[in-house]
Backbone as a ProteinNet text record, in pm:
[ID]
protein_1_A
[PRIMARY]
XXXXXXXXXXXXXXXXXXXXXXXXXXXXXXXXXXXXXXXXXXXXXXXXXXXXXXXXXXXXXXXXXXXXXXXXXXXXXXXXXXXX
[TERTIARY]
9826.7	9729.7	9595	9587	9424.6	9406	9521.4	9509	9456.8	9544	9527.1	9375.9	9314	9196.3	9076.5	9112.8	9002.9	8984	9129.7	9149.2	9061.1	9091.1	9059.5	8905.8	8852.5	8741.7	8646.7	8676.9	8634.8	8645.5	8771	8786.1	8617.5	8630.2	8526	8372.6	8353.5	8258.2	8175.3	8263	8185.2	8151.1	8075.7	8077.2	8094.9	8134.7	8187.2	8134.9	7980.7	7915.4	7925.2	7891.9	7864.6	8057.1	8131.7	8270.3	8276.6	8181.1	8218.8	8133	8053.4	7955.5	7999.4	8084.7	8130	8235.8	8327.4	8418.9	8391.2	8262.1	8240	8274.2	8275.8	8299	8203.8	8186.6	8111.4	8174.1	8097.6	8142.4	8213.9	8214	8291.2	8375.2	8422.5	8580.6	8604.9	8535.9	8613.1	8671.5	8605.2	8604.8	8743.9	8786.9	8876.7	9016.4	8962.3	9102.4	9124.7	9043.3	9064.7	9112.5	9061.5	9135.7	9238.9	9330.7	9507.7	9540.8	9470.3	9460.4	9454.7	9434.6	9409.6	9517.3	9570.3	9623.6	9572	9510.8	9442	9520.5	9551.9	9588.8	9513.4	9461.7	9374.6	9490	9432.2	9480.5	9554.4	9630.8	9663.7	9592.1	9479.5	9303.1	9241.4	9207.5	9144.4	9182.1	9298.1	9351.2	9357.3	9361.6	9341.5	9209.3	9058.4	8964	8953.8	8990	8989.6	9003.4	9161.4	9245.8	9172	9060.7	9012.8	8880.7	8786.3	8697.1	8679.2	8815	8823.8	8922.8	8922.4	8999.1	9165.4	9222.4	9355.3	9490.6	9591	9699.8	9653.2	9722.7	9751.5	9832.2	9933.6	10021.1	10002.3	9846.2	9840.5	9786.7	9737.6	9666.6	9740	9872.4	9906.8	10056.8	10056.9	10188.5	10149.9	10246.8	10298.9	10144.9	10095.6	9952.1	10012.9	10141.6	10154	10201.9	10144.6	10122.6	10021	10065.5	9996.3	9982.5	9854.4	9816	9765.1	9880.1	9842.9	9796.1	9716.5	9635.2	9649.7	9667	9669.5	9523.6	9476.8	9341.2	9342.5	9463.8	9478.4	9425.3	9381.1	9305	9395.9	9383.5	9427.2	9585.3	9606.3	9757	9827.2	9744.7	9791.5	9828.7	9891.7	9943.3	10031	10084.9	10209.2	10204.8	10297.3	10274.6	10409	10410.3	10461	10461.3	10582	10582.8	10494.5	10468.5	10370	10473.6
10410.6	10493.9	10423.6	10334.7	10291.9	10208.4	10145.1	10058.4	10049.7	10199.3	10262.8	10358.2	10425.4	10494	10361.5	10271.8	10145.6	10127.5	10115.4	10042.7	10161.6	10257	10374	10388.5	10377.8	10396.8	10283.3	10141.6	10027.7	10035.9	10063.7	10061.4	10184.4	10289.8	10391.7	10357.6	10224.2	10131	10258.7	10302.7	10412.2	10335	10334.8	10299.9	10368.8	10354	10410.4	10525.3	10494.2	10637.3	10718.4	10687.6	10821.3	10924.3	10813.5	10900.3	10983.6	10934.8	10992.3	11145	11099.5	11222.7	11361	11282	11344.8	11438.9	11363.8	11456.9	11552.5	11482	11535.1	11502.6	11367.6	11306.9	11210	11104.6	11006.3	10921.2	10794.4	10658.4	10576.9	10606.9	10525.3	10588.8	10721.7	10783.5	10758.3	10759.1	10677.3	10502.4	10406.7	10301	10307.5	10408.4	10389.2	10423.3	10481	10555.7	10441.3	10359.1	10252	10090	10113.8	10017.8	9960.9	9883.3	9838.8	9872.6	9796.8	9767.7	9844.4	9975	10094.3	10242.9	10289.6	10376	10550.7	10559.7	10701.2	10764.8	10858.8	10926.2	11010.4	11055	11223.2	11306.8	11453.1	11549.2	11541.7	11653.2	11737.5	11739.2	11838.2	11883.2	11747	11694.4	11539.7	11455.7	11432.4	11380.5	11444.4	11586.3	11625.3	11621.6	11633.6	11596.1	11464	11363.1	11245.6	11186.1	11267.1	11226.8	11292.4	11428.7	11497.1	11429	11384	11293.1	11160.8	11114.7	10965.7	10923.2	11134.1	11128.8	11084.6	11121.3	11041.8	11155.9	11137.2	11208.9	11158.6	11272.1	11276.5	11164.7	11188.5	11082	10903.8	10901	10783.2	10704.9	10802.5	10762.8	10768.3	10874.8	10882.2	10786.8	10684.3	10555.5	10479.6	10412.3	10342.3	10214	10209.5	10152.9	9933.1	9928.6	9786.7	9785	9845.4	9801.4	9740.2	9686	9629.1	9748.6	9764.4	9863.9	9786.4	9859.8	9784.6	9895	9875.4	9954.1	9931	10026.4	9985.1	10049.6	10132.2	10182.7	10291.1	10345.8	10473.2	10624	10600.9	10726.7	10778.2	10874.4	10926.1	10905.3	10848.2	10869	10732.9	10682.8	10558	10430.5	10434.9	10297	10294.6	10179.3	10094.8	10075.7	10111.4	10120.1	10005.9	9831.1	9771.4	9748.9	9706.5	9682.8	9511.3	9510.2	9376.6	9266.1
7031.2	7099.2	7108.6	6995.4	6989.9	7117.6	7177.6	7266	7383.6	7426.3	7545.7	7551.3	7438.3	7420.6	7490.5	7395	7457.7	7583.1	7635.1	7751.5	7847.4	7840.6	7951.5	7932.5	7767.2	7767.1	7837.6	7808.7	7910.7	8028.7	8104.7	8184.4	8323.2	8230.1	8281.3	8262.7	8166.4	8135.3	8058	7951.6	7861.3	7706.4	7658.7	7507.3	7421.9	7303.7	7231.6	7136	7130.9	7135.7	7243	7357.9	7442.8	7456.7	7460.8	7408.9	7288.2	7156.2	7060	7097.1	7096.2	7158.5	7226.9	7343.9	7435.6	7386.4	7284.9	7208.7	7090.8	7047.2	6895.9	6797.2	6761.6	6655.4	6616.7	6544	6523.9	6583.9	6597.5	6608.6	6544.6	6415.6	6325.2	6288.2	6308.9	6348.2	6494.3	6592.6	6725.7	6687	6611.4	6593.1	6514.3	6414.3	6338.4	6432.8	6470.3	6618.5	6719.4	6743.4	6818.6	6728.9	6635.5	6541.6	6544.5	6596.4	6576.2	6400.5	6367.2	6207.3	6101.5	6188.6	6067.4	6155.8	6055.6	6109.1	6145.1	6212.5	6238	6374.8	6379.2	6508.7	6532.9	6636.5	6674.4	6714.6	6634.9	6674.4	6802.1	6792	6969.2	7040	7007.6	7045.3	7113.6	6972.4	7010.5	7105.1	7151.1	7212.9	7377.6	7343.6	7482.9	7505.8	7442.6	7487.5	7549.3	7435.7	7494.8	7648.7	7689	7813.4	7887	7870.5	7944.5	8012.6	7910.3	7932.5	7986	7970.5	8058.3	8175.4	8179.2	8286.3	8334.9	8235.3	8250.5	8187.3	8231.6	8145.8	7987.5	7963.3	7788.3	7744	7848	7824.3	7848.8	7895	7959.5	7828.8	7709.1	7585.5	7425.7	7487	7323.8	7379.9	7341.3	7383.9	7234.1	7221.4	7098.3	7107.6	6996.2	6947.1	6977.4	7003.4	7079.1	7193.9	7306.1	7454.3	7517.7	7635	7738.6	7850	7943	7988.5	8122.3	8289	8344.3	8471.5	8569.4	8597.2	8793.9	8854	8953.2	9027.2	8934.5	9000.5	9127.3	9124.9	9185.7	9128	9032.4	8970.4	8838.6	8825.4	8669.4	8688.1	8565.6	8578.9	8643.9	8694	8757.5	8694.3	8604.8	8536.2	8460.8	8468.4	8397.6	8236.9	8188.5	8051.5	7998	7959	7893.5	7757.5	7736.2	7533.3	7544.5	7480.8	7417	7401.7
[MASK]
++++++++++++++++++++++++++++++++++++++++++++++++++++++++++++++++++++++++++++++++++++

């Protein structure tokens, strides 16, 4: 999941405060959620804020934490989801 949170959040050229913000959390619980290295998942909740805020399926963010994320830029929902 952390992979895809990044990717979407870069991709919207958001930083990682104004996401945390946006959801209600801190930064250094967004940082840990984006982490590979550490294992944190967000909630149900969390997660649907997340997908809500950066605009994307739910499903486009909660995928196995080793993918490649490929993007065709058709809007929410629009991308390819490979194993690493």
């Amino acid at each position: 999941m952390s992979n895809a949170i990044k990717y979407w959040r870069n991709k919207r050229n958001m930083s990682q405060q104004k996401l945390a913000d946006l959801i209600d959390i801190d930064r250094p619980t967004l940082s840990k959620i984006e982490n590979p290295n550490i294992s944190i998942d967000p909630d149900e909740e969390l997660a649907l804020r997340i997908a809500r805020i950066l605009k994307v399926l739910v499903t486009d963010i909660i995928k196995d934490k080793n993918i490649t994320i490929h993007s065709n830029d058709r809007g929410v929902g629009a991308s390819t989801i490979s194993p690493k």
